[in-house]
C-alpha positions in Angstrom: -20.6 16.7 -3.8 -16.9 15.8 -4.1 -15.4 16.0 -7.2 -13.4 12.7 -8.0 -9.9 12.8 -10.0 -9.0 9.3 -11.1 -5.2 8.5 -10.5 -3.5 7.4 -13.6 -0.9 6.0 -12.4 -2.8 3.4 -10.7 -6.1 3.0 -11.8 -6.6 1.6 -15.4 -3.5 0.1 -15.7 -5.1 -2.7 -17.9 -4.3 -0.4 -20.2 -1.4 1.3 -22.0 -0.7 4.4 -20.3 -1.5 7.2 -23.2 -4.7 5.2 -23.5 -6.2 5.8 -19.9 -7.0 9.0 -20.0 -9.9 7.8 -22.9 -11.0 5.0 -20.1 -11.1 7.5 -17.6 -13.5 9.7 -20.1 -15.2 6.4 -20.7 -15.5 5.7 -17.0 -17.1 9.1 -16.3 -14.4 11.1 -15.0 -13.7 14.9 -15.9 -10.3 15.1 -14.6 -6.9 13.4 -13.9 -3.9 13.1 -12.1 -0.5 10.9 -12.0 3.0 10.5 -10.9 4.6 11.8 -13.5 4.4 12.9 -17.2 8.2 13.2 -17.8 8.6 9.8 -20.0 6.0 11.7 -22.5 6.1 14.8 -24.5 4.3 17.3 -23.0 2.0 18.0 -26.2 1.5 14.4 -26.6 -0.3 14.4 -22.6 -2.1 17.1 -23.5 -3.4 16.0 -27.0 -4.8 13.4 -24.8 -6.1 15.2 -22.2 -8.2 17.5 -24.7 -9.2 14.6 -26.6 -10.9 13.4 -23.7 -12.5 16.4 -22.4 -10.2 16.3 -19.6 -8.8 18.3 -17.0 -5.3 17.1 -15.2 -5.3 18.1 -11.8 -2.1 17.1 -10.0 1.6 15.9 -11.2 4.7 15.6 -9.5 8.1 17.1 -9.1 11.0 14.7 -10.8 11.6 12.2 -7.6 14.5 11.2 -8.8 15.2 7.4 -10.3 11.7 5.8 -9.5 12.5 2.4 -11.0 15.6 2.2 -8.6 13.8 2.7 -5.5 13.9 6.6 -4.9 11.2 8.6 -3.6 12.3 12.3 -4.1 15.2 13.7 -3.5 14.5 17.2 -1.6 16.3 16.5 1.4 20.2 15.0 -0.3 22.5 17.5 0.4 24.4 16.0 -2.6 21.3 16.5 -5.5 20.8 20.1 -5.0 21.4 20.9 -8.7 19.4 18.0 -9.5 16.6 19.0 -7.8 16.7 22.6 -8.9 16.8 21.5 -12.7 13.6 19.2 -11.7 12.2 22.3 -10.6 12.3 24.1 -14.3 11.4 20.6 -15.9 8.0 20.4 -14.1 7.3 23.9 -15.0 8.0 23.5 -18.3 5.5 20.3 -18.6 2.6 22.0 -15.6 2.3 25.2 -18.2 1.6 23.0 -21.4 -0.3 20.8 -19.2 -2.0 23.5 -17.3 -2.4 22.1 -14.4 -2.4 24.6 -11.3 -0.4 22.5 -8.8 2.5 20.3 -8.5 3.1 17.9 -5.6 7.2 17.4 -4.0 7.8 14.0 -2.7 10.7 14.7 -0.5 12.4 11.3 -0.2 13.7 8.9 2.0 16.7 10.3 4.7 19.4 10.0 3.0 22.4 7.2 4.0 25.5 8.7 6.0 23.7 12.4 6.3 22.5 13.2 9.8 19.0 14.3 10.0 19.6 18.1 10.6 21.5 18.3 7.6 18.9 16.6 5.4 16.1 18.7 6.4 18.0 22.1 6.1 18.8 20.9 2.6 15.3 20.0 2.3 13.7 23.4 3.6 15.9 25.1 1.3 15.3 23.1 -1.4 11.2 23.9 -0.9 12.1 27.5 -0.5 13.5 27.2 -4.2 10.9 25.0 -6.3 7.9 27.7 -4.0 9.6 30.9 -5.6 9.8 29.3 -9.0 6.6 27.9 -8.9 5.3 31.4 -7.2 6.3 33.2 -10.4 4.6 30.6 -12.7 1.7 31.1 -10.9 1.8 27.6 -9.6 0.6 25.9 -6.2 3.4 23.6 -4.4 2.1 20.6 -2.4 3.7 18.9 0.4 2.3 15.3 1.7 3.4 13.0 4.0 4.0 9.3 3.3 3.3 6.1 5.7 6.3 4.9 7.0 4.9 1.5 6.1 4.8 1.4 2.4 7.9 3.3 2.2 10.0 3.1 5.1 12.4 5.9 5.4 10.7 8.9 4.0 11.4 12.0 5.7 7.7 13.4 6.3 5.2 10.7 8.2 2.5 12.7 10.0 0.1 15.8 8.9 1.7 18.0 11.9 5.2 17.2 10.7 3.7 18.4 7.0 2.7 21.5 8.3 5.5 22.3 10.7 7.9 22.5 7.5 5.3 24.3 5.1 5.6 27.0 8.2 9.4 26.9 7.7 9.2 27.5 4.0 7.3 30.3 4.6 5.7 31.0 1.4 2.0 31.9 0.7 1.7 29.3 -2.3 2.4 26.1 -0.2 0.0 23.9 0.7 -0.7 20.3 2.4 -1.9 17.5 0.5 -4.0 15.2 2.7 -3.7 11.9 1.9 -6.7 9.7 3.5 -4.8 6.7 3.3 -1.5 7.9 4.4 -3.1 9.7 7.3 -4.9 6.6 8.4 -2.2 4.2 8.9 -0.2 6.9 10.5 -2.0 8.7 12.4 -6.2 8.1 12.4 -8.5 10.9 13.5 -9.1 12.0 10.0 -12.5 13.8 10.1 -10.9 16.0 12.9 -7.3 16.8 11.0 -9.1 17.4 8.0 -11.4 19.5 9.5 -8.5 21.3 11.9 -6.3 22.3 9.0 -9.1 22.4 6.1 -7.4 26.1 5.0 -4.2 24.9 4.2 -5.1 21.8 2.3 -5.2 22.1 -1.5 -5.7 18.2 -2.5 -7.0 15.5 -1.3 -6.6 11.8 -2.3 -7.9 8.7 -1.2 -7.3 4.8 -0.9 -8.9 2.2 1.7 -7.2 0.6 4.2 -5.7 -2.2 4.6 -4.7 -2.8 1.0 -4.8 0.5 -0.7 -7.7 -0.7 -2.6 -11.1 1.4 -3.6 -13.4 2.6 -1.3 -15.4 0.4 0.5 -13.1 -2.4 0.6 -11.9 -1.6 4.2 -12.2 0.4 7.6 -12.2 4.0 6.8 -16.1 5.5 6.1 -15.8 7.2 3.1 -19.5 8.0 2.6 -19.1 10.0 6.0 -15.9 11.2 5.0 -17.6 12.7 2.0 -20.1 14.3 3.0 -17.8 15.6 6.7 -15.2 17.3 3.7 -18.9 18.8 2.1 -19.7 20.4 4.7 -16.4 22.1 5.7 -16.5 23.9 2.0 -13.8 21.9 0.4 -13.9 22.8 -3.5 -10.6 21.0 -4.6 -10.7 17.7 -6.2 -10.0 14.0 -4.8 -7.4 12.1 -6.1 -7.8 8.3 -6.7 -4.5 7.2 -6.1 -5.9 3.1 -5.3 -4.8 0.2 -6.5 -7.9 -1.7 -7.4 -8.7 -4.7 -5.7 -9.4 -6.5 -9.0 -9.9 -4.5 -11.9 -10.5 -0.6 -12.4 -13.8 -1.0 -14.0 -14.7 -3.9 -11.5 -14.0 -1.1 -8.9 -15.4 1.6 -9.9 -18.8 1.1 -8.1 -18.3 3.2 -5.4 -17.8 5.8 -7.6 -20.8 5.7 -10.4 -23.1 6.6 -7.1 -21.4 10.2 -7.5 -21.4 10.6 -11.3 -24.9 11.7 -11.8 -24.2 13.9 -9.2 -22.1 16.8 -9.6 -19.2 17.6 -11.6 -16.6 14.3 -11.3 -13.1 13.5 -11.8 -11.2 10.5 -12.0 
């Protein structure tokens, strides 16, 4: 069965956030994933993380200032440094952390550059953070984002993912298939997923419309589940949601797995 990793970030945010990963434990989950630890010292995360029997699956590359609206910052010509020293940062925090992958958000295209410009800077940029990653023996992970709930950003679609993890050229690169993300942009998720299922390294998951848990909207996730099953897929699933109500309220979709198999939150 799929192995579940619940989304800090967004799920249990009744809660202060150094106390979630003990409501995740509480909830059932073995494992983890968020945004970003930066605002936290790294031995502080993973006090917690032990504490709670827990295993953190995913964070992110610095994405520059969050609060103000940005959504990475791969692709500006004029953040190159900036990036590169977000590069060392998320190192620094995945090897106390150890976790085995770090996801990029590239951003939005940036004002008064034209397009070509941006994604040369971009490329390059990837090139970078996959060699330094490389040598820390780190996955990189690239994932498009709707143009809906974030209108501007520079990857949309799954082929457009691929097309510049084939520029970067680097053997540690991977997709990261976002259900949700995929669904508003594109559809046909059984068939992508199953079409590209060797370069995909995470997976996460949110219903649609409303970015809510499963089974509060259109897309089958029970078939989903068991279509990703059969195709061999042994990384986890990220529950990046926003619950509809509240986290535990929510979480019945989920308890139908726990007795299962291995699980993460």
């Amino acid at each position: 069965m799929p192995r579940f990793a619940a989304n800090l970030t967004m799920m249990f945010n009744e809660v202060p956030f150094l106390d979630r990963f003990e409501a995740a434990a509480h909830a059932g989950f073995e494992a983890v994933e968020f945004l970003f630890p930066y605002a936290y010292p790294a031995k502080e995360i993973h006090a917690r993380l032990a504490g709670n029997g827990l295993d953190l699956v995913l964070h992110n590359l610095p994405a520059g200032n969050w609060d103000a609206g940005e959504r990475g910052i791969a692709c500006h010509p004029d953040r190159v440094v900036e990036f590169h020293s977000g590069v060392a940062r998320a190192i620094d925090y995945a090897q106390t952390l150890e976790v085995k992958q770090l996801n990029c958000l590239v951003g939005k295209a940036p004002a008064g550059t034209d397009r070509a410009t941006a994604r040369r800077t971009m490329v390059a940029n990837l090139r970078f953070a996959a060699g330094e990653l490389q040598r820390a023996g780190l996955k990189l992970l690239i994932e498009p984002i709707n143009s809906y709930d974030i209108p501007g950003f520079f990857i949309n679609r799954t082929d457009e993912a691929l097309q510049l993890i084939d520029d970067i050229d680097a053997d540690n690169v991977f997709l990261q298939y976002d259900f949700y993300h995929a669904q508003r942009m594109e559809g046909e998720l059984a068939a992508t997923i199953e079409r590209h299922a060797p370069r995909i390294a995470h997976i996460q998951l949110a219903d649609n419309p409303g970015r809510h848990e499963p089974g509060t909207g259109e897309i089958n996730y029970d078939f989903l589940f068991r279509h990703i099953d059969r195709l061999g897929y042994t990384g986890w699933i990220g529950c990046e949601y926003k619950p509809a109500v509240t986290t535990e309220a929510g979480l019945g979709w989920f308890q139908r797995y726990v007795s299962q198999e291995r699980i993460a939150a």
